[in-house]
N, C-alpha and C positions, 0 to 999 in steps of 0.2 A: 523081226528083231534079230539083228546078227550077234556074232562071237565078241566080248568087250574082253581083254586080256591086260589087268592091273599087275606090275612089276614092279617089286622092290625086290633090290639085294642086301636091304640094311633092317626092315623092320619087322618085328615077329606077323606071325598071321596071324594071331589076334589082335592088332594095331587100333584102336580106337576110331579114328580117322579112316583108315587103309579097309578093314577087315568091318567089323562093327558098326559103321556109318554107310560109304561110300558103296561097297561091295553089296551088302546085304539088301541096302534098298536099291540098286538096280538090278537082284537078280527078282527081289520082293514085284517087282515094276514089269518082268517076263520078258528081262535081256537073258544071253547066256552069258556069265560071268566067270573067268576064272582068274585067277590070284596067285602068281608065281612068287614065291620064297626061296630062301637060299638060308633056311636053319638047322635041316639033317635030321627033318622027323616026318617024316617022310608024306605020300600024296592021301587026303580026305576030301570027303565033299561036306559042308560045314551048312546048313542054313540055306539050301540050295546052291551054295558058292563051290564050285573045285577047285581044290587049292592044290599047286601042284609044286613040289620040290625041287631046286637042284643040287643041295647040298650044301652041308655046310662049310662055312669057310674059317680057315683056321687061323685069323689074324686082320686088322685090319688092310694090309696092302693086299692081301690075297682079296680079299670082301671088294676092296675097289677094283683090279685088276682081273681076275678069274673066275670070282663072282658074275661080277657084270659079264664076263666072256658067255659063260653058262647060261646066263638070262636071257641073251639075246639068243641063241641058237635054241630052247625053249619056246622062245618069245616064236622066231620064225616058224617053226614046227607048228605052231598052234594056228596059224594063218586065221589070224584073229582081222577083224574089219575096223577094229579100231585098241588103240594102245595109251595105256594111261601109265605115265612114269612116276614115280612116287619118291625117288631119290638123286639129287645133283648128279651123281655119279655115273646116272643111266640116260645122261643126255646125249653123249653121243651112240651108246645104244639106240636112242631116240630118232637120231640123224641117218645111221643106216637104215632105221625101217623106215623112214621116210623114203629112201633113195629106193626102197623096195615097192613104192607106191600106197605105203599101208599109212593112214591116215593115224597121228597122235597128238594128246593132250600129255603137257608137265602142268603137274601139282607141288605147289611151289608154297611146301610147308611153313618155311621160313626165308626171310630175306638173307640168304648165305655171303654176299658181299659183307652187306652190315653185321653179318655175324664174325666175319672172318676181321672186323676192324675191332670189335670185341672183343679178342682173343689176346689176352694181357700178355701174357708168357712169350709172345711173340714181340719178335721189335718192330719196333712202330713202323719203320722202312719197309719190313720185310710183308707187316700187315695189310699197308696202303700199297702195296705193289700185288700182292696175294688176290685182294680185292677188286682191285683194276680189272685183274688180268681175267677172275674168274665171270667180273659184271659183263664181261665185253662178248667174253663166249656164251655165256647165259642168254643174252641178246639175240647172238649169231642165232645161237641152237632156236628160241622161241619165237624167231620171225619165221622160222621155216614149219615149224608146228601148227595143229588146226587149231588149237586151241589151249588155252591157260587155266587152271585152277587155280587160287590160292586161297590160303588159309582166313586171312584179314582184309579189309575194306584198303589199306594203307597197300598192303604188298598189293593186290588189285590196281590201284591207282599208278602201281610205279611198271608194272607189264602192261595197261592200256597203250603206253606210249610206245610198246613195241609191240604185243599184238595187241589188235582190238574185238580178238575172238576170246577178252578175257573177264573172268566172273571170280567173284569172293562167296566160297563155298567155306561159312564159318563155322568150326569144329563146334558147335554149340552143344548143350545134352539133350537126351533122348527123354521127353517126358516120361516121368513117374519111374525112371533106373535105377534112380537112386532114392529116391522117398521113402522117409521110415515113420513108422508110425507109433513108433516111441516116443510120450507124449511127454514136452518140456519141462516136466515136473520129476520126471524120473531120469533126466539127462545129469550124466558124473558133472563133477569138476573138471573138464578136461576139455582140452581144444584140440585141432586136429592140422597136421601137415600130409597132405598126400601128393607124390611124384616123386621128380629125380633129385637126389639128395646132394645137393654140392653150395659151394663156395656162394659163388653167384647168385643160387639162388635162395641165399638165406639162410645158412643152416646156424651160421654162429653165432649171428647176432641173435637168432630164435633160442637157443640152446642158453646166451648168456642170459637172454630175458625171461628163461626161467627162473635165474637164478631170484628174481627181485618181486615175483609175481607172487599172491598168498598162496601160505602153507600146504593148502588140499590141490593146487592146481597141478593137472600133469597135463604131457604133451603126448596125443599117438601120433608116432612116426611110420608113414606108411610108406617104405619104397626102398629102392636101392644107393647106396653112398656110389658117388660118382669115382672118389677121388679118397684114397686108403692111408694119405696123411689127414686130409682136413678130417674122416672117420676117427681117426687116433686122437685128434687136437682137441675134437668135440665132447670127447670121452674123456676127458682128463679134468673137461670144465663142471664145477659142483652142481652146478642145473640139470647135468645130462642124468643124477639122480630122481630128477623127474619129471625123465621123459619112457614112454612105453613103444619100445621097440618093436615094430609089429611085422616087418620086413613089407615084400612085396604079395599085396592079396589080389583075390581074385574079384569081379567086377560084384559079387555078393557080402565079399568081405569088407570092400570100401565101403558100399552102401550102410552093415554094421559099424563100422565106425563111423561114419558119420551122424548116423543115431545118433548114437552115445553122447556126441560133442555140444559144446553150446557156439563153437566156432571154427570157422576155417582159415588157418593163414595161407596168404600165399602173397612172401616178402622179398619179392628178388629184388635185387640189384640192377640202380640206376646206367644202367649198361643200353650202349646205345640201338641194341636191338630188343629191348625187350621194352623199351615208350613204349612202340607202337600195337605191342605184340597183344593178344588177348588170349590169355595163358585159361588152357581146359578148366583148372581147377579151378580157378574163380567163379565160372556156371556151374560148374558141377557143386560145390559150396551154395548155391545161392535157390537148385536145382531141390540139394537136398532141404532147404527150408532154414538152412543155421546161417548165419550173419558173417560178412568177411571183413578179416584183417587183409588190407591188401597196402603195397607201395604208393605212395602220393604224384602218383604220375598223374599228368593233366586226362590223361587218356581214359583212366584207371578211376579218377574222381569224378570224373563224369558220369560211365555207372555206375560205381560206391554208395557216391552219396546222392546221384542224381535220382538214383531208385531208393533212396533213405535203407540199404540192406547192408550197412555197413561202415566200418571204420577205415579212415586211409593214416598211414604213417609213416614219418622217416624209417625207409628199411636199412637204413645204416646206424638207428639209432635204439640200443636193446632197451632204455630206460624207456621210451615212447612204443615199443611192441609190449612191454611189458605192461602199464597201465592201462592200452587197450585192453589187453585179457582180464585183468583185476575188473574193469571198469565194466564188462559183458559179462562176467563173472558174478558182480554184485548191484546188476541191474537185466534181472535176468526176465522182467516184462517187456523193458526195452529193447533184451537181444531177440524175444520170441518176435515182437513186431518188424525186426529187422531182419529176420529168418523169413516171416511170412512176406514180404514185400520185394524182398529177394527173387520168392518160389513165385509169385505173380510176374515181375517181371520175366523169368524167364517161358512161365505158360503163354507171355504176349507176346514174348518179342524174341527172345533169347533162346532159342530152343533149334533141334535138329528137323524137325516136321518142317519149318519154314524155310530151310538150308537144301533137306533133301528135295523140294517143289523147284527150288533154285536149278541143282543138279540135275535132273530129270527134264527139264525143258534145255538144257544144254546140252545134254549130250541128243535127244529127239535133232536138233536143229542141227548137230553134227551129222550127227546118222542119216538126214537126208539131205545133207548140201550134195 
């Protein structure tokens, strides 16, 4: 088993995906694993994993530009046998250890083209020229790579046509992480939002759909506000009276909230990278046993309702997020059943045990080509 050396310069070392999933079961598997960051807290060894620092970066241009410089001279130093990128940013990072003979795989978290056509605040021109410019290098850089990660089945399908050294390693949950044993009869009035808190992905029309939802119903809010006007806007609306601010917890303190809930939303916005996407919280919701509100994407209704663990709704529509809740609210045998069928599908199908098997015969066939 040789040195495998994981590189981000954008995501904490506790990274669910990065740190948590990917890291731990290959050091679990008896690779050597280390884990390079750029947060400025400085080098541990975590769970068999050594995680090693280069510092933090004091601004996003610095993080893309000086960051990455740092990473890679790290990166080289560790004369690792193989290199896994974890951020766009580190692709041509990517491309010089190639040229240095050292064999690497990009983990291609999200389709960043399609993200960058989402990106409203930009003009349209400026979007589909952003997108172009970045798909074509993304190409360049992963024909020359040993190999591809990604997140979804979809992004998967759209790297086979450029390498075909590529697998869909899906962020699914980690049996029994989140399971509480809080039993349905002692669960609040209360539904549950956990991640990044912005625009996009629902926060106002969540916030306005309390306003309409019965009297005892509150919202825990688990996570950080992306964006410090829509935090102000959200706060001005009479619903945000009931909702319960819980900031950002730790991987124990989700699991307690979710107890507590009798449901999870997770209502983003019909935005053209997030069809495909299959967003953590929805497993992790379905993980912990309580029933999801989620978006009416075709993608989205297929497990929803295909597993019967759940409700799908116009996420643009607070009257229809709101009767969801009232309706799991006051039909609380039918949300336990859609809780428990939920947590089965993900013990069959939906889980990280079947993802890490994935992982682990992929990088073996790396490691001895």
């Amino acid at each position: 088993m040789g040195r495998i050396v994981h590189l981000t310069s954008a995501h904490p070392r506790n990274d669910i995906r990065v740190f948590l999933k990917e890291c731990r079961s290959l050091a679990a598997h008896g690779h050597e694993v280390v884990l390079v960051v750029a947060d400025g807290r400085g080098d541990e060894v975590r769970d068999g994993v050594k995680i090693t620092d280069v510092g933090r970066s004091s601004g996003r241009l610095d993080r893309m530009f000086k960051a990455t410089r740092r990473v890679y001279r790290k990166a080289l130093a560790l004369n690792a046998e193989l290199y896994h990128l974890h951020d766009p940013e580190l692709l041509p990072v990517g491309l010089k250890l190639k040229r240095c003979g050292k064999k690497v795989v990009f983990d291609a978290h999200e389709d960043v083209p399609k993200q960058i056509l989402g990106k409203h605040y930009l003009h349209p021109g400026v979007r589909r020229v952003m997108s172009w410019c970045f798909a074509h290098f993304e190409n360049y850089a992963c024909k020359r790579f040993d190999g591809v990660v990604t997140a979804t089945p979809y992004i998967r399908d759209k790297f086979l046509k450029i390498n075909p050294r590529s697998v869909d390693i899906n962020n699914f949950p980690m049996i029994g992480e989140l399971e509480s044993a809080v039993p349905w009869i002692d669960k609040a009035d209360e539904v549950c939002y956990v991640g990044n808190i912005a625009q996009i992905r629902g926060i106002k029309e969540l916030v306005r759909a309390m306003e309409s939802t019965g009297s005892q119903v509150r919202l825990n809010l688990v996570g950080d506000f992306a964006e410090e006007q829509v935090e102000a806007e959200v706060k001005s609306y009479s619903g945000w009276s009931k909702v319960n601010t819980l900031g950002v917890q730790d991987r124990q303190g989700v699991r307690v909230v979710l107890g507590r809930s009798v449901a999870g939303v997770v209502t983003l916005y019909p935005i053209i990278n997030y069809l495909d996407a299959l967003p953590i919280k929805m497993f992790e919701y379905m993980s912990a046993g309580i029933p999801v509100i989620a978006s009416n994407f075709e993608l989205w209704k297929t497990i929803v309702e295909g597993n019967q663990c759940g409700l799908c709704v116009d996420p643009m529509d607070p009257d229809a997020i709101a009767a969801a809740i009232d309706y799991l609210m006051s039909h609380r045998g039918e949300a336990e059943v859609m809780g428990r069928n939920g947590r089965e599908a993900v013990l069959s199908r939906y889980n990280w045990a079947r993802e890490e098997a994935k992982l682990i015969e992929f990088y073996d066939q790396l490691l001895s080509a």
